[in-house]
PASE-926793 format. One record per residue (C-alpha): x, y, z; residue number from 1. Coordinates in nm, 2 decimals. Each point is the difference from the previous one (the first is absolute). Example, Ala and Ser with C-alpha at 12.3 -4.5 7.8 and 13.67 -1.06 7.14 Angstrom:
2
> px|py|pz|resi
> 1.23|-0.45|0.78|1
> 0.14|0.34|-0.07|2
//
This chain:
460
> px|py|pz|resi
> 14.72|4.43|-13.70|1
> 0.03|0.37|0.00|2
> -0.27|0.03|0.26|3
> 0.19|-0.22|0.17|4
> 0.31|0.20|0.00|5
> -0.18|0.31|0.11|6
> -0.11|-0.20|0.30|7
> 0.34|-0.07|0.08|8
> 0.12|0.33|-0.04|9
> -0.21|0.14|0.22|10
> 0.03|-0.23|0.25|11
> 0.41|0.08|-0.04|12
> -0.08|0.39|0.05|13
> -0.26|-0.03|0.29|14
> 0.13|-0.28|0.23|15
> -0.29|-0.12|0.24|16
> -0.03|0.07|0.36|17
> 0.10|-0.23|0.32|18
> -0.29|-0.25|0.00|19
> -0.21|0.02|0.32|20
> 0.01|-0.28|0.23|21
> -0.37|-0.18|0.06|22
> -0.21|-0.03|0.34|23
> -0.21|-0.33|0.08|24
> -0.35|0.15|0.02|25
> -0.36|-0.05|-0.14|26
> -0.09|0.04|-0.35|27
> -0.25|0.27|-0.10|28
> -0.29|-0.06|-0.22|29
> 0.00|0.27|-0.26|30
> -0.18|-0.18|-0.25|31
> -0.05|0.29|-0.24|32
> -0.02|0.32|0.21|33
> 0.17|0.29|-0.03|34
> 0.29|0.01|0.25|35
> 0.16|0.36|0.14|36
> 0.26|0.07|0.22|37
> -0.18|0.23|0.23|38
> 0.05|-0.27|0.28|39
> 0.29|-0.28|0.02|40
> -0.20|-0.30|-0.03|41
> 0.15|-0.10|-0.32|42
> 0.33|0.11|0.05|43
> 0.25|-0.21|0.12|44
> 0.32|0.18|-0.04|45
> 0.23|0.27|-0.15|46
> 0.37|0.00|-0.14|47
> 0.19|0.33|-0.15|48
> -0.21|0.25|0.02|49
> -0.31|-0.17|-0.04|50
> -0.25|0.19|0.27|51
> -0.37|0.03|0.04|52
> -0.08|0.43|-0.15|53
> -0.27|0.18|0.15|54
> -0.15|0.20|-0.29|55
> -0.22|0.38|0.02|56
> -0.26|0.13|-0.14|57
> 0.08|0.27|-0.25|58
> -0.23|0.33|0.07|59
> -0.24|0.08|-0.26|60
> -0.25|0.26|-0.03|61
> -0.27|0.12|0.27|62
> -0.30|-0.18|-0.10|63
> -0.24|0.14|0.26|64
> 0.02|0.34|0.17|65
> -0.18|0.04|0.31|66
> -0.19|0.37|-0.03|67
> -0.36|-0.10|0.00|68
> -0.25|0.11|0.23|69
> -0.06|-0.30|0.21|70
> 0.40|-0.07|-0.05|71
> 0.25|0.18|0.14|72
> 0.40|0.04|0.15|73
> -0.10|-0.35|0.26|74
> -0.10|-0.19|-0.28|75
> 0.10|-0.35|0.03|76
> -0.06|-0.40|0.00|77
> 0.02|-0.06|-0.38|78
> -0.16|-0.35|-0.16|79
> 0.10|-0.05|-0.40|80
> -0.16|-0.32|-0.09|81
> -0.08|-0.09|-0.40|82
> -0.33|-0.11|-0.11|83
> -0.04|-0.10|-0.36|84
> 0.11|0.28|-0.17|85
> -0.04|0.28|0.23|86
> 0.25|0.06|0.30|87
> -0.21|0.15|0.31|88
> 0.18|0.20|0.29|89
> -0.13|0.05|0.33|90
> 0.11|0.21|0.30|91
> -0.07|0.15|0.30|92
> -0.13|0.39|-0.11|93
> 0.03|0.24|0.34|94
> -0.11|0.36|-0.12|95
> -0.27|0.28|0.05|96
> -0.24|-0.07|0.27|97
> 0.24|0.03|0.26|98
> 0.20|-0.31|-0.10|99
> -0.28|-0.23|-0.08|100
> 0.15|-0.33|-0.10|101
> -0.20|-0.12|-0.26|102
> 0.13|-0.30|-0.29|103
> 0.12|0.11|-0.33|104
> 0.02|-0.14|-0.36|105
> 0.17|0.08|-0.33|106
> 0.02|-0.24|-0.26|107
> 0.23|-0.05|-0.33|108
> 0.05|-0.20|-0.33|109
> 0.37|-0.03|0.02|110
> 0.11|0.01|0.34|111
> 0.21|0.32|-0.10|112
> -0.24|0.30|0.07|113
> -0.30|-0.03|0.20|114
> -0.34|0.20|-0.03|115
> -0.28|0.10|0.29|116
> -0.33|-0.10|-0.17|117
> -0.27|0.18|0.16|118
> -0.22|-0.27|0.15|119
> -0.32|0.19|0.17|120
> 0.03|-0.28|0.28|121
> 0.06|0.21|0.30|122
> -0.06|0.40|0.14|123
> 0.31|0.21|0.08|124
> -0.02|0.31|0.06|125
> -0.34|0.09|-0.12|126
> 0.08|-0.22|-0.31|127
> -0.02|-0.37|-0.14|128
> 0.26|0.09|-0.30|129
> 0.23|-0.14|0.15|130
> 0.26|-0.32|-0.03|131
> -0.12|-0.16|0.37|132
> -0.11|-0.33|0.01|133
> -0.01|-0.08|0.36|134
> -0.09|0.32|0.31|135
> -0.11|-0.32|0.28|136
> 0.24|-0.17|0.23|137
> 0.36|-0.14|-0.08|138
> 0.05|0.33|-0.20|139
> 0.35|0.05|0.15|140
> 0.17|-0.31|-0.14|141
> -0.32|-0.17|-0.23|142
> 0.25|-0.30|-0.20|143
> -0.16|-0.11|-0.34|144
> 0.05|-0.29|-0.17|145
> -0.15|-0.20|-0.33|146
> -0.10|-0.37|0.16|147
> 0.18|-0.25|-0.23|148
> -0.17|-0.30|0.18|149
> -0.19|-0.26|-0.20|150
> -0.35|0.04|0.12|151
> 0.00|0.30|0.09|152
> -0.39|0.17|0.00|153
> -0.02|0.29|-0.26|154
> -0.14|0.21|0.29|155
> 0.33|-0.06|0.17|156
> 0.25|0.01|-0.27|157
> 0.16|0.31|0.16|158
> 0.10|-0.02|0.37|159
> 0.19|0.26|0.22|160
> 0.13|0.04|0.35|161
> 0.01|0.31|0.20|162
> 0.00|0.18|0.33|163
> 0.11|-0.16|0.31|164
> -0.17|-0.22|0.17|165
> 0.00|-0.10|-0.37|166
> -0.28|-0.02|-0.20|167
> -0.11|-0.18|-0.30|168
> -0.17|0.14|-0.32|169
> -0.13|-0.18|-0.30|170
> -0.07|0.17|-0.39|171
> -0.13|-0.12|-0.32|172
> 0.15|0.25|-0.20|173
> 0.30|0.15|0.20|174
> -0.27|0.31|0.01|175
> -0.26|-0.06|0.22|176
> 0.10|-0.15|0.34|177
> -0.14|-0.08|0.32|178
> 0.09|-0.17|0.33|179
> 0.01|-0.38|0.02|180
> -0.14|0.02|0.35|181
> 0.02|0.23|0.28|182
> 0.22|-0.20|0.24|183
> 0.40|0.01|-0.07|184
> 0.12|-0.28|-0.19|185
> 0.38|0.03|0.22|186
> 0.02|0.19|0.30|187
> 0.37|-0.10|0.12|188
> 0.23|0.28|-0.14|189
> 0.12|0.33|0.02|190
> -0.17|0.05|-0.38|191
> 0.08|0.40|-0.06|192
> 0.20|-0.11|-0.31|193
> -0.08|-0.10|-0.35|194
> -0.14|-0.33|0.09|195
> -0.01|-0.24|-0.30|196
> -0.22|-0.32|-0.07|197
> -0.01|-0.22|-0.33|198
> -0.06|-0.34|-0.11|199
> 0.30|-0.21|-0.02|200
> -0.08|-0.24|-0.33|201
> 0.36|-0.22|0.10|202
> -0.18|-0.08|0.34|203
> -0.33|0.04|-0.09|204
> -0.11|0.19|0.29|205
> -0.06|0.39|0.16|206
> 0.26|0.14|0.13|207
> 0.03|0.35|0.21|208
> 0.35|0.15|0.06|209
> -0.02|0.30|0.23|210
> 0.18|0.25|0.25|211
> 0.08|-0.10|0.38|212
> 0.29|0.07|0.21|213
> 0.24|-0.26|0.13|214
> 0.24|0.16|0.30|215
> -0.10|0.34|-0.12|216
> 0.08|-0.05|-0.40|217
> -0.25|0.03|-0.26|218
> -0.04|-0.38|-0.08|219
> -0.24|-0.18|-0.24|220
> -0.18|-0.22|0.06|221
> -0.22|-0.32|-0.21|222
> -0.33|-0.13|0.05|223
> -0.16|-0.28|-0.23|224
> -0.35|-0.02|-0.11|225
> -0.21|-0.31|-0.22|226
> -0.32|0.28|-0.01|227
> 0.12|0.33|0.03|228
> -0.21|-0.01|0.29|229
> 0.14|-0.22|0.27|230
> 0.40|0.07|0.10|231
> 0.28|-0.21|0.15|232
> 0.15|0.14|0.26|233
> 0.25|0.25|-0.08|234
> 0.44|-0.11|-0.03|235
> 0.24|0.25|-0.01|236
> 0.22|-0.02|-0.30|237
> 0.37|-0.08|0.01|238
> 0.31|0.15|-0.19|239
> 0.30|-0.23|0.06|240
> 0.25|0.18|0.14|241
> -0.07|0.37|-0.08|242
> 0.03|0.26|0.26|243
> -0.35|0.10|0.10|244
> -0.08|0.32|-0.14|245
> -0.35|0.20|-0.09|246
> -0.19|-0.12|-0.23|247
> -0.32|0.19|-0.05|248
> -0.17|-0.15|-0.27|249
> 0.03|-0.31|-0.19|250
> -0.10|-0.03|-0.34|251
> 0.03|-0.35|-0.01|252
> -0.13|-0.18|-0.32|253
> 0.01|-0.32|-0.25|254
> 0.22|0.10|-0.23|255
> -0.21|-0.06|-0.35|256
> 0.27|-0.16|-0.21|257
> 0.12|-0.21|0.30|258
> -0.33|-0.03|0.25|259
> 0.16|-0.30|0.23|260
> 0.25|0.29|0.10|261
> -0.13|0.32|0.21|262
> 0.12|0.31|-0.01|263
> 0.02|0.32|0.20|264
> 0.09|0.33|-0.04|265
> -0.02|0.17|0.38|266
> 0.05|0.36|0.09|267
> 0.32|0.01|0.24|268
> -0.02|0.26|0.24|269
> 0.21|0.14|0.23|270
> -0.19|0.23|0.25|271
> 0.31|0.15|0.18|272
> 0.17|0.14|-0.32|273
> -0.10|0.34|-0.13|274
> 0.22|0.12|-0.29|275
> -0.17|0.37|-0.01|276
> -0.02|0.14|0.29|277
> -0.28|0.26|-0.03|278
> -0.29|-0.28|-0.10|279
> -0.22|-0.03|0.24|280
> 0.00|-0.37|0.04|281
> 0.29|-0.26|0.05|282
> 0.05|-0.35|-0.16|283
> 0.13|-0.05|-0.37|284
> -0.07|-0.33|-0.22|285
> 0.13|-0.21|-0.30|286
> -0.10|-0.31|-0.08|287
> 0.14|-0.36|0.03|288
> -0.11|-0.32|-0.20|289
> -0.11|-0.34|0.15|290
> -0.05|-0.35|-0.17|291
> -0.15|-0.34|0.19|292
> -0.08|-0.33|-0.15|293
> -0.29|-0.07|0.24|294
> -0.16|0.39|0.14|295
> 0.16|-0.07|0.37|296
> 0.39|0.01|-0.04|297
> 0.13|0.28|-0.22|298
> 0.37|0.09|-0.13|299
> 0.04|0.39|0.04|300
> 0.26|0.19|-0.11|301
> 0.16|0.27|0.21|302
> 0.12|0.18|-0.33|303
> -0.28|0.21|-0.12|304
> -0.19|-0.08|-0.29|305
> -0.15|0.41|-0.03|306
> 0.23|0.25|0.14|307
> -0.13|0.38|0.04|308
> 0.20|0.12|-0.23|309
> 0.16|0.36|-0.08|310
> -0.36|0.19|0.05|311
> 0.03|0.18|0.30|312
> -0.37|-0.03|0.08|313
> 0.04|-0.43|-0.04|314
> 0.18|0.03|0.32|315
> -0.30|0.15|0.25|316
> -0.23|-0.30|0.13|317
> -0.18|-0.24|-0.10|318
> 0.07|0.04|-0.36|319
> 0.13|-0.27|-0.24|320
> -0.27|-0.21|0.14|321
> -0.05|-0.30|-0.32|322
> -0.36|-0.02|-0.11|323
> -0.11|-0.38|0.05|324
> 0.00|-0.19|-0.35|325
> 0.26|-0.03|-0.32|326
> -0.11|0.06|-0.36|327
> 0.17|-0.14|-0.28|328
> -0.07|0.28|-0.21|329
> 0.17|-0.10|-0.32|330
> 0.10|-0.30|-0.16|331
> 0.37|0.06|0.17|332
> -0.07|0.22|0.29|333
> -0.23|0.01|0.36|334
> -0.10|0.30|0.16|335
> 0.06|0.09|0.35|336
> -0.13|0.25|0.19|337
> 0.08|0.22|0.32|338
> -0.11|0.30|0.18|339
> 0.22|0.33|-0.02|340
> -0.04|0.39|0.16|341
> -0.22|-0.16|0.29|342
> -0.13|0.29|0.21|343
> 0.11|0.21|-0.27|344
> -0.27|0.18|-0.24|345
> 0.09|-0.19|-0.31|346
> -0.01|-0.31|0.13|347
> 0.03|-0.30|-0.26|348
> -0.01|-0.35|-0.11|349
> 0.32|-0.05|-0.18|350
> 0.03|-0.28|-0.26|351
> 0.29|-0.22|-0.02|352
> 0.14|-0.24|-0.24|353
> 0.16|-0.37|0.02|354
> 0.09|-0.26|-0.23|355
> -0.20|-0.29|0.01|356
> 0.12|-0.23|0.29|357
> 0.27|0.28|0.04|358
> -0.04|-0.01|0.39|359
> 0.33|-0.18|0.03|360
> 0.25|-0.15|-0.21|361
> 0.28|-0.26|0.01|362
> 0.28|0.20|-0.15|363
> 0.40|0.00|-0.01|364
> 0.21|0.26|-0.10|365
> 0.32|-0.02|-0.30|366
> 0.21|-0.24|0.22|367
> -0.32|-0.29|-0.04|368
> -0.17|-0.17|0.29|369
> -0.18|-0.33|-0.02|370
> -0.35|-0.11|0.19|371
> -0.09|-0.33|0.09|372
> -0.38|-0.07|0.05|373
> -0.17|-0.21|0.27|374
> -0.12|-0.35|-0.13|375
> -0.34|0.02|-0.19|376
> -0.24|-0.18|-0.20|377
> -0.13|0.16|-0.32|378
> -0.24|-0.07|-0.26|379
> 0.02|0.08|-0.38|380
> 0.31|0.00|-0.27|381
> 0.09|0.38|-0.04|382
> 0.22|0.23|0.28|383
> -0.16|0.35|-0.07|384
> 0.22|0.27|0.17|385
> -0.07|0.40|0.09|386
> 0.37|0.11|-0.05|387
> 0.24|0.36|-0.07|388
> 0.39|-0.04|-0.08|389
> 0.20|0.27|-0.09|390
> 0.18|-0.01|-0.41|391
> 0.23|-0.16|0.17|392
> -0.17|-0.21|0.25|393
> -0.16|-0.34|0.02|394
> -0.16|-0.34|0.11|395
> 0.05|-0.31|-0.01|396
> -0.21|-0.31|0.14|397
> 0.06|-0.37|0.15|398
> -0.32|-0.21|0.08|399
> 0.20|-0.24|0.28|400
> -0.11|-0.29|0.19|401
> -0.09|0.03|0.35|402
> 0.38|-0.09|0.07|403
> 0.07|0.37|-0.18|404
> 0.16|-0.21|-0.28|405
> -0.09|0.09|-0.38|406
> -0.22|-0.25|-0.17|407
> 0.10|-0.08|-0.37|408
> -0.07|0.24|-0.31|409
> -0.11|0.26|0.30|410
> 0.36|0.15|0.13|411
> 0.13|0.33|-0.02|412
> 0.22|-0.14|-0.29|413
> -0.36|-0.04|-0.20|414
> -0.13|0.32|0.13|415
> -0.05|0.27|-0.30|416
> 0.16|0.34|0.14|417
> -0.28|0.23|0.07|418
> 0.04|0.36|0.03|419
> -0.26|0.26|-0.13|420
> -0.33|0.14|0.22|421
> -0.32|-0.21|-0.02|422
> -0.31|-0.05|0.27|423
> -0.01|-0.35|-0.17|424
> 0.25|-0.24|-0.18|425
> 0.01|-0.37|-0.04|426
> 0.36|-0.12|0.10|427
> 0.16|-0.26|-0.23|428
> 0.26|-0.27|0.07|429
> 0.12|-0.23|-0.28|430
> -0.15|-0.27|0.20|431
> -0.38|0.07|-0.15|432
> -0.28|0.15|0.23|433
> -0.05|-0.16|0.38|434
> -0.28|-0.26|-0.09|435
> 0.18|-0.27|0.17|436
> 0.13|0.17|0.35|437
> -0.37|0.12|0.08|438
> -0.12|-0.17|0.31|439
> 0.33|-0.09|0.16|440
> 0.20|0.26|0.23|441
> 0.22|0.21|-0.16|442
> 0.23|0.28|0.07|443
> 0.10|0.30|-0.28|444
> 0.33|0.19|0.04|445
> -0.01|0.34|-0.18|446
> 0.32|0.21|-0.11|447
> -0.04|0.31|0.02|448
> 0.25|0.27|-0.12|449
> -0.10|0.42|0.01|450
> -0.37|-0.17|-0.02|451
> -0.37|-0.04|0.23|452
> -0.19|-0.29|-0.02|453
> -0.37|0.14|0.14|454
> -0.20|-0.35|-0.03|455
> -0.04|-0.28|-0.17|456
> -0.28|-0.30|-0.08|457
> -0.03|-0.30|-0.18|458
> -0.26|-0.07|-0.26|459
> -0.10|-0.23|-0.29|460
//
């Protein structure tokens, strides 16, 4: 009875938003992946002030610093990938020896600061105690990456793209490497980018994404692979209705928590702007995020994801460049990482931070908002939700029929009032858990007041 009464009451004080009208259109199957609102595909509207919120990484400390020998102020191309327990960085190294590119590695154990191990693998200037994995071709861009594929030959377990033409490379140990064959593996591209190739576990097969130009813009570009060794032809991505602008790199990846969804963090650059006029070279950057359901056709957002900053020296070019790969880093956090002071002597790899799934949120300020969902299927009998209110904020939940009409025991009027900050809470109606809607198309309306709502999944 009294719980009851508090229900009530707070339904009295926070009155909920206009409900949003439903759309006729397909049902999703979610089963029990974790959704994110990086793209719209599960969004079917807004009310109030209910809005998709683009989120930033929060700068952290330098975890590399660029003053080696075979380093230096043109350092660039940054892979973070995790393997086990150790996180390895790899990166272009152009210093000493008149600007001999050669491939770099530093390694760490928590993704926060990374060390240069001395490896004895390759001569540098009269010496092999170094942190140089890789002096042949591809040097310039040389792409890493840990080959998730089942079946994969121990021989091959690493693989890597570089140079342009591009070439392939194979590793056992992420160490040792050597070419796959002599002959290019894609020749059609402009390639003098960070060129990026993984294996895509959602649809199981290679994929390449890499830099060509499309009426003069720095464009990316897919190719597809079953071997790593035979290539589609190359397709141009798309970006809905986004202005074409710059993008140099591309960074795109599965993200880990979510691998059906891929996303990308691409420097933005803007080669006729030069904020201080006494550096030698023109073009400034930030970067921009992307998200795509199926690798070809990409949301981008204009607004920037990384902005320069207040440092001065963030504002010359080609700095703010994203390393390719996200690390969660802590149970609540992933680690992001860009380039800053490029052509500068203390060029370094700055370290940011994000919540997890913090890329964008569904949020609504004081005044409330409300978001309907596209139809979906689901599997399980628990709503888990990655949510932040304010003290005085909130959600509240209403599993609909495809109509957009509440189904019994699962209205907002049986919705507890959540408020608080948690990367995982199980929502509770009076109605009992979902058992009985799984299967069947549903809708959920959230209300949302001084609150973000950063995913959500079902499970048993």
């Amino acid at each position: 009875m009294i719980a009851s009464m508090l229900l009530l009451a707070n339904l009295a004080v926070e009155p909920l938003p206009p409900r949003v009208g439903p759309r006729p259109r397909p049902a999703l199957e979610v089963g029990q992946r974790r959704e994110l609102f990086v793209d719209a595909a599960l969004i079917d509207g807004f009310s109030g002030s209910a809005r998709r919120v683009l989120h930033h990484p929060v700068p952290a400390n330098a975890a590399l610093t660029l003053d080696g020998a075979a380093e230096g102020p043109t350092s660039a191309y940054f892979t973070v990938l995790r393997d086990g327990d150790l996180v390895r960085l790899y990166y272009r190294g152009q210093g000493g020896e008149a600007g001999r590119e050669v491939t770099c590695y530093a390694e760490s154990r928590d993704g926060l600061l990374f060390t240069k191990p001395a490896l004895g693998l390759v001569e540098h200037a009269g010496s092999k105690a170094n942190n140089i994995v890789w002096a042949g071709a591809g040097t310039h861009n040389f792409s890493p990456f840990l080959d998730s594929r089942p079946g994969c030959p121990p021989e091959e377990r690493y693989k890597a793209v570089g140079g342009g033409p591009l070439l392939g490379f194979v590793s056992p140990d992420g160490l040792h490497w050597r070419l796959l064959r002599p002959e290019p593996i894609l020749t059609k591209g402009a390639f003098d980018s960070h060129n990026v190739a993984f294996w895509d576990p959602t649809r199981e097969q290679y994929v390449c994404y890499f830099r060509t130009f499309k009426d003069g813009v720095r464009w990316i570009t897919r190719a597809t692979s079953p071997d790593f060794r035979t290539w589609s032809e190359p397709v141009d991505l798309t970006f809905g209705d986004a202005l074409p602008e710059h993008l140099y790199t591309n960074n795109i990846v599965p993200y880990d928590r979510a691998p059906h969804l891929l996303l990308g963090i691409p420097a933005r650059f803007l080669p006729d702007r030069r904020k201080d006029p006494q550096h030698p070279v023109p073009g400034i950057s930030d970067a921009v995020l992307l998200a795509s359901r199926d690798g070809l056709a990409f949301e981008r957002w204009r607004e920037a994801f990384l902005r320069p900053g207040p440092d001065p020296l963030s504002w010359t070019d080609r700095t703010n460049y994203p390393a390719w790969g996200i690390i969660q880093t802590s149970p609540t956090e992933l680690s992001i990482y860009w380039t800053e002071h490029y052509r500068h002597p203390d060029l370094k790899l700055r370290r940011g931070t994000l919540r997890l799934d913090g890329f964008v949120s569904v949020g609504a300020d004081m005044s409330g908002g409300e978001l309907l969902t596209a139809p979906f299927t689901f599997t399980g009998r628990r709503l888990l939700v990655n949510y932040a209110t304010s003290a005085a904020g909130s959600l509240r939940f209403e599993l609909c029929d495809e109509a957009g009409e509440p189904l019994l025991g699962l209205a907002y009027a049986d919705s507890e009032l959540l408020y608080g900050d948690e990367l995982q809470h199980a929502v509770t109606w009076q109605g009992g858990d979902l058992a009985s809607q799984a299967a069947r198309p549903v809708r959920l309306r959230v209300a949302l007041r001084d609150a973000d709502l950063y995913s959500l999944r079902f499970a048993e």
